[in-house]
N, C-alpha and C positions, 0 to 999 in steps of 0.2 A: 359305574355300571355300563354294563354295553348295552346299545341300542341295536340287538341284535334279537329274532325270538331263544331264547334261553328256557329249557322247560319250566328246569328248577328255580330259575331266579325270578321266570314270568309268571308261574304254578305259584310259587312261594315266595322268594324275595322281594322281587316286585311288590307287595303288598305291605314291606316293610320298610321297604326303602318309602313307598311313599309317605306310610306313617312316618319314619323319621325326617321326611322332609317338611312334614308339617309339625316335628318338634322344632326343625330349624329353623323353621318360622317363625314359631312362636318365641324361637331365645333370640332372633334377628338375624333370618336371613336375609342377604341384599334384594334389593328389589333390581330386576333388568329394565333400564331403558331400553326398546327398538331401535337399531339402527334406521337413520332416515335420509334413505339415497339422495334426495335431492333436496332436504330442508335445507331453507337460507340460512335457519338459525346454528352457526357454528356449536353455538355454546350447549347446544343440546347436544349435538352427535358428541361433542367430548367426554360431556355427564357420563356416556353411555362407556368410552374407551376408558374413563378412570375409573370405573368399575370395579370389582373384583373379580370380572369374568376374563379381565386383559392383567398385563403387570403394567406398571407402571414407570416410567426414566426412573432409574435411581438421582434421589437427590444428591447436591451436591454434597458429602461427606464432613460430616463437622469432626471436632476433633475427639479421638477419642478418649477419655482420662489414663492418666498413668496409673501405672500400677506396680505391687510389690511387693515381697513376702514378707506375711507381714509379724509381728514380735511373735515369740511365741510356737512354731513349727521351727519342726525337724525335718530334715531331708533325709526321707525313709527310701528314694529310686533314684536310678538315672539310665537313662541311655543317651543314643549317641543327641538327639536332639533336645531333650526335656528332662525337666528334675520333677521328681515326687514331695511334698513337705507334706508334713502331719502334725498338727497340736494335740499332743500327746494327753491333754486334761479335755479339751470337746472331740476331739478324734475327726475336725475338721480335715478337709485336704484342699491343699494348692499345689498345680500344676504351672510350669515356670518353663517359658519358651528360653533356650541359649541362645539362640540368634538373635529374636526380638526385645528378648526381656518383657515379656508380655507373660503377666499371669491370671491364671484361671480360681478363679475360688468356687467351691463347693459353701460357703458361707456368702450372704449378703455384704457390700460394703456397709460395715458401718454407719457412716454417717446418713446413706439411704433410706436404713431402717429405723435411726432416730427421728429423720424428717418422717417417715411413714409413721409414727407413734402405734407400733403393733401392740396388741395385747398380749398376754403372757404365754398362750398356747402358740398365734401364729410365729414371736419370738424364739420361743423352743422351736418349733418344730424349722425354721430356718437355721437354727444352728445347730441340729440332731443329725447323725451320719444317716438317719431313716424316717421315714414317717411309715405307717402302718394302721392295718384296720384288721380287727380280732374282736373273738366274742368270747363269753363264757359259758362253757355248757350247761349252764343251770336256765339260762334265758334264751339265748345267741339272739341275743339282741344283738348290731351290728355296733360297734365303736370307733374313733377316727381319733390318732393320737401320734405321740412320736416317742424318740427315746428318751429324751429330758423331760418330758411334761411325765413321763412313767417312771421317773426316780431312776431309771436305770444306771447300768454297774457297768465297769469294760473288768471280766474277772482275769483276761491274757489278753498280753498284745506280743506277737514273737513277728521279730523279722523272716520273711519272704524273700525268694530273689528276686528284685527290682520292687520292693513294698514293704507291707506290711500284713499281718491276720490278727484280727481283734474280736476276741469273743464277747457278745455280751450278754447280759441276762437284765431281763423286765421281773424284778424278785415278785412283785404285786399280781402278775400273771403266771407264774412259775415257767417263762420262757426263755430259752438262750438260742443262742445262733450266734456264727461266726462269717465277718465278712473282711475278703480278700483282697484289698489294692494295690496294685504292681503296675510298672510300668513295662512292656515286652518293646521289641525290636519298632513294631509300629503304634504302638498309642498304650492307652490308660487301660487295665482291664480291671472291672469292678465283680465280684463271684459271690456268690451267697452258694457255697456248698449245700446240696440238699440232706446229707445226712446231718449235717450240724444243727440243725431245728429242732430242738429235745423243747415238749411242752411234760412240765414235769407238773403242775399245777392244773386248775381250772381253767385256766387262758385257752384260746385257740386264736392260732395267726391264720388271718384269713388274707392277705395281700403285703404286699409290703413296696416301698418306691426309695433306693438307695444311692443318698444323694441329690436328690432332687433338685436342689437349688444349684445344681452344679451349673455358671457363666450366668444363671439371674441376672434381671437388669429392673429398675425401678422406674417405670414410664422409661422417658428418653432421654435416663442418667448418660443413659450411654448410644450410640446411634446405631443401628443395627434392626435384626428381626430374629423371629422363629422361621426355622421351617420345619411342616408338618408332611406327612405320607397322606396325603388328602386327593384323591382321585389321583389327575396326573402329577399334584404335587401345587403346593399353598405354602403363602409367608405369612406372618402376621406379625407386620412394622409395629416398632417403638414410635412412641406418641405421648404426648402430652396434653392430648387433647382425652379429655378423663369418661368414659363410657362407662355405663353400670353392664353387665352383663348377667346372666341368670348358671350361668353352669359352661364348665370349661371344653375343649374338646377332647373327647375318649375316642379313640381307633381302635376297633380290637384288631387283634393281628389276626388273620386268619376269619372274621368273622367270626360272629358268637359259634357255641358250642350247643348245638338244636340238642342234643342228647342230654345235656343237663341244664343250659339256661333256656332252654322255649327262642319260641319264635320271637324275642323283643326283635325292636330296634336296634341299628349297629352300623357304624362309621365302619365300613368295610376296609383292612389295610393288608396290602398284598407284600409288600416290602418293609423290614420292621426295623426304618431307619431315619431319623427325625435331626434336627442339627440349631446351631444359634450362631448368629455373625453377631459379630463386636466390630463393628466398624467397614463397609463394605469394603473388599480388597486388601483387610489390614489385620481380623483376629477372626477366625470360625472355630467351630465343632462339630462334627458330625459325630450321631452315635447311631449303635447296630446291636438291636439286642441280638446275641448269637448264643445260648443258650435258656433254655424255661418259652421260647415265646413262642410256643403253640398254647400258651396261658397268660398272655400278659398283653398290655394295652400298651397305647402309644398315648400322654396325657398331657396336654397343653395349656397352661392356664394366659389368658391375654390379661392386663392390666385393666383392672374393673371386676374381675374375679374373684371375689373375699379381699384382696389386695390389691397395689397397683404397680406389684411387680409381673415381669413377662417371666415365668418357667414352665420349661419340658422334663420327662422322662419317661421313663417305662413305669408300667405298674404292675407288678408281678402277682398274678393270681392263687396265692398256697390253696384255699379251698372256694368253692362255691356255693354260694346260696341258691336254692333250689326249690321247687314247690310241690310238694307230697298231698296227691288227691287222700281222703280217706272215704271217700263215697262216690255213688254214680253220679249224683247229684252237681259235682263238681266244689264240692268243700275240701277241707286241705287245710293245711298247716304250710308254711315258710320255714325249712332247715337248711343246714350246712353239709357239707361233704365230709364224712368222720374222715377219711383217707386226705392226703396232703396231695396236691399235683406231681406228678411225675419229674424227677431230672434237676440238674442243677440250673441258676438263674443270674445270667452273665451278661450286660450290658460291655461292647467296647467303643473307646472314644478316641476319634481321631484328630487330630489336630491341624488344623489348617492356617497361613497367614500369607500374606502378599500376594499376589494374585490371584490364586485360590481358594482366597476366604470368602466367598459367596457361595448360594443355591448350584451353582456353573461346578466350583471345582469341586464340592461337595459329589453331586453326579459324578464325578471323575472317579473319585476315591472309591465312589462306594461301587462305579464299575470294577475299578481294580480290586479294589476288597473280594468282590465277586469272582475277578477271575483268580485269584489266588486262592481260594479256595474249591477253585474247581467246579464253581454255581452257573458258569455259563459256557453256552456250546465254541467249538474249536472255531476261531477263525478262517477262512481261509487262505493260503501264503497268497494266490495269484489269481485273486476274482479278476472278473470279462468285466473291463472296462467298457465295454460298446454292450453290455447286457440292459435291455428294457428294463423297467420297475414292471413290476407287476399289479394286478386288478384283481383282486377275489371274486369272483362268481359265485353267489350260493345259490343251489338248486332245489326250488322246495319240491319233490316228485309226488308224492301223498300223503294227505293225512285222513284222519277218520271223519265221517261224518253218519250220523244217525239215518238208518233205514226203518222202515215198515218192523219189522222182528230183532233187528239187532242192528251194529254201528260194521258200515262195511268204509271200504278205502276209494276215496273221491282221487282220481287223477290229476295232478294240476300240471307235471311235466315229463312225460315220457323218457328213456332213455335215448330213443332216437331222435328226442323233440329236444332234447341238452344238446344231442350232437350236433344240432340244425341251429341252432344257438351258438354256438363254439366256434361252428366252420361259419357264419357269418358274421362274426365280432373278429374273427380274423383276416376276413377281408375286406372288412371295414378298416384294418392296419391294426387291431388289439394285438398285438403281438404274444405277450406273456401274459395268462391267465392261471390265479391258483383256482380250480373248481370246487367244489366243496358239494357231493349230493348228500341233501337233506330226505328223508322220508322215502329210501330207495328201499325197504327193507319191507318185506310182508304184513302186513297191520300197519304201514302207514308210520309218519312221523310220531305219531304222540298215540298210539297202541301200546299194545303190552311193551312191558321194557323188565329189565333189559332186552335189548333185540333179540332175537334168534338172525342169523346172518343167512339170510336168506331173500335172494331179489323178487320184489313185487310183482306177482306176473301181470296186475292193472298196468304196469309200466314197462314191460316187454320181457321181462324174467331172465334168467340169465342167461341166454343170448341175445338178447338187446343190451345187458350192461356188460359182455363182451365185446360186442361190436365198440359200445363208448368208450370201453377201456383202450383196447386197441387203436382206436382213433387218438383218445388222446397220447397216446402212449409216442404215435407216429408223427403228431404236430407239438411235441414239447409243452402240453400242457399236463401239470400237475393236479392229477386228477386226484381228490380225498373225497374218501366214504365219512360220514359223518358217522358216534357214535359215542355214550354215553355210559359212565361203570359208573352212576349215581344214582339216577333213577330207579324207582322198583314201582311199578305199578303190578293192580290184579292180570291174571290172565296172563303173564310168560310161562312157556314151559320149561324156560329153565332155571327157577326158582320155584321156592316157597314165602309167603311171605312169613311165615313161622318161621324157618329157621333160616331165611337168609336178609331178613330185614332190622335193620340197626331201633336197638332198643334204649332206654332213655334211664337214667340213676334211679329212676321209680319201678324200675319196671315194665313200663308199656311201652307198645310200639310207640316210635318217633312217626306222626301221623300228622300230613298238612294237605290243604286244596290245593289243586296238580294245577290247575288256572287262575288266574287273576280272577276277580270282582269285573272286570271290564271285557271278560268274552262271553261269551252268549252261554245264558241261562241253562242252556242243553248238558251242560258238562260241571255245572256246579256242586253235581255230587261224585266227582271224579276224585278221589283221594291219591295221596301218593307217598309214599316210603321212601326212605334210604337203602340203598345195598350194604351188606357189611364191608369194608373193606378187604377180608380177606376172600369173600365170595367174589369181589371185583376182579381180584387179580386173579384167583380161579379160571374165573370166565375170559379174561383178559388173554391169558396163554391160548387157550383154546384158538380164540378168535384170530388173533395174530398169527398163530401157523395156519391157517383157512384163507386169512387174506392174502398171505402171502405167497399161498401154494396159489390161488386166485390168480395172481402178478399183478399186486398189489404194490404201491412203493409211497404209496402216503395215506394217512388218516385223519381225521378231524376229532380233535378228543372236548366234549364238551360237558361241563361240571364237575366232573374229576381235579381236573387242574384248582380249582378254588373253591370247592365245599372240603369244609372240614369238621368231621364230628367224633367223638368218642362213641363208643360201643358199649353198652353196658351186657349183653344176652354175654349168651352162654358160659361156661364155670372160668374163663379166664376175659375180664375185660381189656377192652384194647382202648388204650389212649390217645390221646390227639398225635402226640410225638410217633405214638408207632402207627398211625394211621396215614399221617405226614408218608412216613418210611415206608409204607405199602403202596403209595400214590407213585412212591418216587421210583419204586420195585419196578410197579405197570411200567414205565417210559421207560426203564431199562429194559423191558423184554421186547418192546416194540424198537427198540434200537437193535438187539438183538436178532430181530426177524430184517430187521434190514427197511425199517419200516419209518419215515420221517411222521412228526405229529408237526399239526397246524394246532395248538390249545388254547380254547378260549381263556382269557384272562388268569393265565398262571400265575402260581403261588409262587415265592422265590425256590421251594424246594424241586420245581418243576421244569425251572428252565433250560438248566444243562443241556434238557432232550426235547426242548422247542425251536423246531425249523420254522416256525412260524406264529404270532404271535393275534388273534384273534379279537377284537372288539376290544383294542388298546383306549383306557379313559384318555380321554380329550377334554375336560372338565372337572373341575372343584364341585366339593357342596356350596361352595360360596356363602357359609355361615360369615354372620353381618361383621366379626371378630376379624377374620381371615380381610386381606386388603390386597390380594394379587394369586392370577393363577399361574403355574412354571410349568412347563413341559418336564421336569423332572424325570421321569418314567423313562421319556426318550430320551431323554438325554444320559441315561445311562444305557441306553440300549441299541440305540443307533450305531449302525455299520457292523453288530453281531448278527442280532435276530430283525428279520423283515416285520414288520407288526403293520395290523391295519385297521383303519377308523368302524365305526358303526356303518351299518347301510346307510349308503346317502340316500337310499330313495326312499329311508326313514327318515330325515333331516327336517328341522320347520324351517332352517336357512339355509338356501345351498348355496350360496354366493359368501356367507360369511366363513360355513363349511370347508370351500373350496380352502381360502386363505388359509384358515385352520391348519389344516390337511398338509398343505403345502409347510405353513412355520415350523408344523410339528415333527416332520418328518414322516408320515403316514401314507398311507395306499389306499387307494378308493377301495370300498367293497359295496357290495348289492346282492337284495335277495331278488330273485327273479324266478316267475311261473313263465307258461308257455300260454296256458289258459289266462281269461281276465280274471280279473280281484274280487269279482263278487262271487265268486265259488268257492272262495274261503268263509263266507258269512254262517257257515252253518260247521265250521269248524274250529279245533281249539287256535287256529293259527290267526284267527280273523281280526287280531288288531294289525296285523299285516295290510294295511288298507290302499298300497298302491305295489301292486308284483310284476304287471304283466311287459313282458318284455320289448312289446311293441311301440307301448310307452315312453321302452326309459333305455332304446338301444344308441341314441343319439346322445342322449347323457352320458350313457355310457363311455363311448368314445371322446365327449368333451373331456371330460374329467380323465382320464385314461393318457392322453393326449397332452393336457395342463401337467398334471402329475408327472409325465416322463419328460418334460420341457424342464420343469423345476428341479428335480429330483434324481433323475438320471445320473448327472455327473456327480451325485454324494453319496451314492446309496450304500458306497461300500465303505465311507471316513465318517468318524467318529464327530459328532456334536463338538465342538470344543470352545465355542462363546456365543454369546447372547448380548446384545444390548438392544434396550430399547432406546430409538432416538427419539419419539415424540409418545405424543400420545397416539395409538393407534397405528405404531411405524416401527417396526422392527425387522433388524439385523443378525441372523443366525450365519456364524461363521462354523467350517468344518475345518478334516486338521488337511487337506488337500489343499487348502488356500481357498475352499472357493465359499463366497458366502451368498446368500441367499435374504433377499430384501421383500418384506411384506408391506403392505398398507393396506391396511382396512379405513383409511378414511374417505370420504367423499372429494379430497382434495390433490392433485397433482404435489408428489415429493419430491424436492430436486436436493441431493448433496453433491458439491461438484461435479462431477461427469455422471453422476448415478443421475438420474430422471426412473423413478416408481411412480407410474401412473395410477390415478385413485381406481382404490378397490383391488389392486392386481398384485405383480411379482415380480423380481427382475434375480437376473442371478450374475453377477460378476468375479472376479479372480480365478485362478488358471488358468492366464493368459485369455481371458472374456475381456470384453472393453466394459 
């Protein structure tokens, strides 16, 4: 989550993030030791770097078991790399590297499963091409089962090019479905075609997870980990050391669906791609659901989980349970969705060995995945070597505060009070600034919304935010208007909330509190809406030929990029997938107007048309299961798109921050008034609790300063290794040669000529000593 104010996520999310941090809790999340600058006691500061808020030195590499295809499969694929086998009586698959000889099974080794003494359901459902959860319409009560433990049938199996398709049918539920395994040019593709799910019975398939056990491992049969899509990216190491656990990890992709599941809890997962090593350096997998996963989770179970085997996969959502008020009262009934989710439901896997088989080349793959597909913006042939890094600025200008008769707009920073700001951070040497104004618009930041695109005249109207423009226009700062196609509050005139506010599978508006529990009492009864998505982009054209006729040349797009919800109003409903597709519509029209977007925390269908990457996670949930945090994120993203940290002058560490900042590849950002902080206390902005620029113009340029020391000479080459040397001592190399050395310990690091003094940085190769 970004530590940025976020309407929708501080309005709403926020409140559920925090409840799901106190289910983490409750299932064991880690505890933080304090860093402690000067304790004598070593052994404490380490407690704190083995953590799972740091990674940890990979151990040294035991051996990993041989393997091999085993009695029984057919070799149904092949391309240039890999073979396909199929046991044509359990419809198992093995995956069979030509180079290494190294194979994958979608089944448990045997002998793992015999030492595990599984009972008869979790034995089927390890050796079932599915496991699934279905109800019957006479109860819909929910059920968890697989295909052997439900008698099921294979009625066809016909070859595919590089596969096979095997139809089966659950006769006891009167269900069939057909699912598709091939091998294509680059990995394994697994298809559950959505018309092939014929419920001819009382049955109804409510999810389904295909393959699941596919690379399983049995505690530390084998040496390796998970990785997980968890914030910036989380492993969770094989172990033998035997943990109970209470419940596995579920990501949903996309965050839940406010329009049919409510506001639960939810592992937020912005990239829907998860992976397993077999041996670090020597067997991996990466997978990428690429079809169904605007409905489908990422599901991780750690050893201590009903089992004490490690497995991942997707879990494809066909329908949803749901909650039907039938009174004012707040009574209801628990039902299913009669309709099936949209689209077909295709997991691909990719294969990785010898150097690449870790969290590292995983990022590699799944960047190039992305650019082969066209997910990510154009490089540039001949970026400015000698170009600054940049510093986000965010300007909060106004927002609302309660008067005598009604809520008028409280000034915190003028547009000529930005510009006084700008032109002093640049003569302070801030060289490159992205600007970001917040709350520039008439009503204030957190007034009616959607906007109407009209300048504050409390903040000098539009001739003061001419004047800003043109200034910055003349010093090379990238000046963005902030603004939102999610929010719907009362009071816009350009909406209704009848018919422009997103409705929920019951019926009612989609309706939550626009502020957190923790801002002031004053606005507790502030409700807030969703937009429709196609009202968005509506609005979206409008606004983008205004800005741009303005002379406009960037914007800040904030909760667009990463809420996502189905639509139930009016006579045709709209789905996540085509919701997805009208988000992605927006960033082409603003591409179109010639218009770059800074988006906070975009969804992968977003990024193509992200110049800029907004309140990029720097942190795990650090659920107690998970045992290392990875920069993953950026490290797929480094040297495309610029991305930058939370406001650091929201930070509880800014020393450890900084480090951060620097390992991760990130850019300082900061919210900054003109006014002091306690003028926000009577505003929705007031957990904003340090803004004022006089305070934090010296940080500013420290960090600003650190940041283009370390960073400067990579900003434009690709992440391309990681090791950690100790605890607390890490080495991020890029593909320029040049690597970059951190230490977060209290103690001087010397590796031959490298000297990292405690707490700091050093950055050597490209000809650096």
């Amino acid at each position: 989550m970004a530590k940025r104010k976020q309407a929708v996520r501080f309005g709403l999310v926020l409140a559920v993030v925090l409840l799901a941090g106190s289910i983490a809790h409750a299932f064991g999340e880690s505890a933080e030791i304090p860093p402690q600058a000067d304790a004598p006691d070593r052994q404490a500061e380490l407690a704190f770097f083995k953590s799972n808020r740091f990674t940890m030195p990979e151990p040294e590499t035991k051996a990993v078991p041989s393997t091999s295809v085993a009695p029984g499969y057919k070799r149904i694929g092949e391309n240039a790399g890999f073979e396909l086998y199929m046991n044509m009586e359990t419809y198992a698959i093995q995956v069979k590297n030509k180079a290494t000889g190294y194979v994958w099974s979608s089944v448990p080794d045997g002998k793992a499963m015999q030492r595990e003494e599984l009972n008869e359901d979790w034995k089927n459902a390890m050796l079932s091409p599915f496991i699934l959860e279905y109800f019957k319409e006479d109860d819909e009560a929910l059920s968890t089962s697989n295909f052997r433990s439900l008698q099921g049938k294979a009625m066809d199996a016909k070859p595919v090019p590089g596969g096979m398709e095997v139809t089966y049918a659950l006769p006891d539920l009167g269900i069939q479905l057909t699912v598709r395994t091939a091998l294509d040019d680059s990995g394994l593709v697994v298809t559950l075609p959505s018309g092939s799910i014929r419920e001819n019975g009382d049955g109804r398939l409510a999810s389904i997870q295909l393959y699941p056990f596919l690379g399983s491992v049995r505690k530390a049969d084998v040496p390796g980990y998970l990785f997980i899509p968890d914030g910036s990216g989380a492993l969770i190491r094989f172990t033998d050391r035997q943990t109970r656990y209470d419940e596995p990890y579920v990501g949903q992709i996309y965050g839940h669906d406010f329009s049919t599941t409510g506001f639960s809890p939810t592992n937020w997962v912005s990239y829907p791609v998860f992976g397993i090593v077999h041996g670090v350096k020597r067997n991996a997998l990466m997978g990428v659901v690429e079809q169904g996963k605007t409905n489908a989770e990422i599901v991780a179970y750690p050893s201590g989980v009903n089992t004490n085997f490690y497995w991942v996969s997707p879990r494809f959502q066909i329908r949803y349970a749901y909650f039907q008020p039938t009174s004012q009262s707040m009574g209801g009934i628990n039902r299913f969705m009669k309709d099936k989710t949209e689209g077909d439901k295709q997991v691909r896997y990719v294969f990785l060995s010898g150097g690449k088989a870790d969290y590292i080349g995983m990022a590699e793959a799944y960047r190039t995945y992305l650019q082969a597909q066209g997910m990510l913006p154009q490089v540039s042939a001949n970026p400015s070597a000698d170009q600054d890094v940049p510093v986000e600025i965010d300007f909060l200008g106004g927002d609302i505060e309660p008067g005598l008769l009604s809520k008028h707009v409280v000034k915190l920073t003028s547009f000529e009070e930005a510009q006084g700001i700008l032109d002093d951070l640049q003569k302070q040497g801030v060289r490159r600034i992205t600007a970001v104004l917040k709350g520039w618009n008439a009503g204030g930041l957190n007034g009616a919304r959607p906007i109407k695109p009209v300048f504050a005249g409390e903040l000098g109207g539009r001739s003061g935010f001419e004047a800003l423009r043109d200034y910055a226009r003349k010093q090379g700062i990238a000046l963005h208007l902030y603004t939102n196609y999610t929010d719907l509050l009362k009071g816009s005139p350009r909406t209704s909330i009848r018919a422009d506010a997103v409705r929920a599978v019951t019926n009612r508006l989609v309706e939550y509190p626009f502020v957190s529990r923790y801002v002031s009492d004053l606005y507790q009864d502030l409700n807030g809406y969703f937009l429709r998505p196609g009202s968005a982009l509506e609005l979206a054209k409008d606004d983008f030929r205004a800005f741009r006729e303005d002379g406009l040349a960037h914007l800040a797009l904030d909760g667009t990029g990463y809420m996502l919800f189905s639509d139930y109003g009016g006579k045709h409903p709209v789905t996540r997938t085509e919701a997805a597709e009208t988000y992605g519509k927006l960033a082409e029209e603003a591409a179109g107007q010639s218009l770059d977007l800074a988006i906070v925390q975009p969804n992968d269908y977003m990024l193509k048309h992200t110049a800029s990457y907004l309140g990029v996670p720097m942190e795990t949930s650090q659920f107690m299961y998970t045992t290392d945090s990875v920069p993953f994120v950026q490290m797929t993203l480094h040297g495309i798109v610029d991305y930058y940290e939370g406001y650091a002058n929201l930070q509880a560490d800014p020393s450890e921050n900084l480090l951060r900042m620097i390992e991760y590849g990130a850019y300082p950002s900061f919210i900054i008034t003109k006014e002091p902080s306690w003028k926000l206390q009577n505003t929705p902005s007031s957990e904003l609790f340090s803004t004022a620029y006089e305070d934090w113009a010296g940080e500013i340029k420290r960090l600003y300063e650190k940041a283009n020391e370390a960073l400067k000479p990579v900003q434009h080459a690709f992440m391309t290794d990681r090791t950690v040397v100790d605890y607390g001592i890490v080495k991020v190399g890029y593909s320029n040669g040049i690597d970059i050395w951190v230490n977060y310990t209290g103690q001087d690091y010397r590796s031959g000529p490298v000297l990292v003094k405690a707490r700091d940085f050093a950055v050597t190769g490209g000809g650096r000593s």
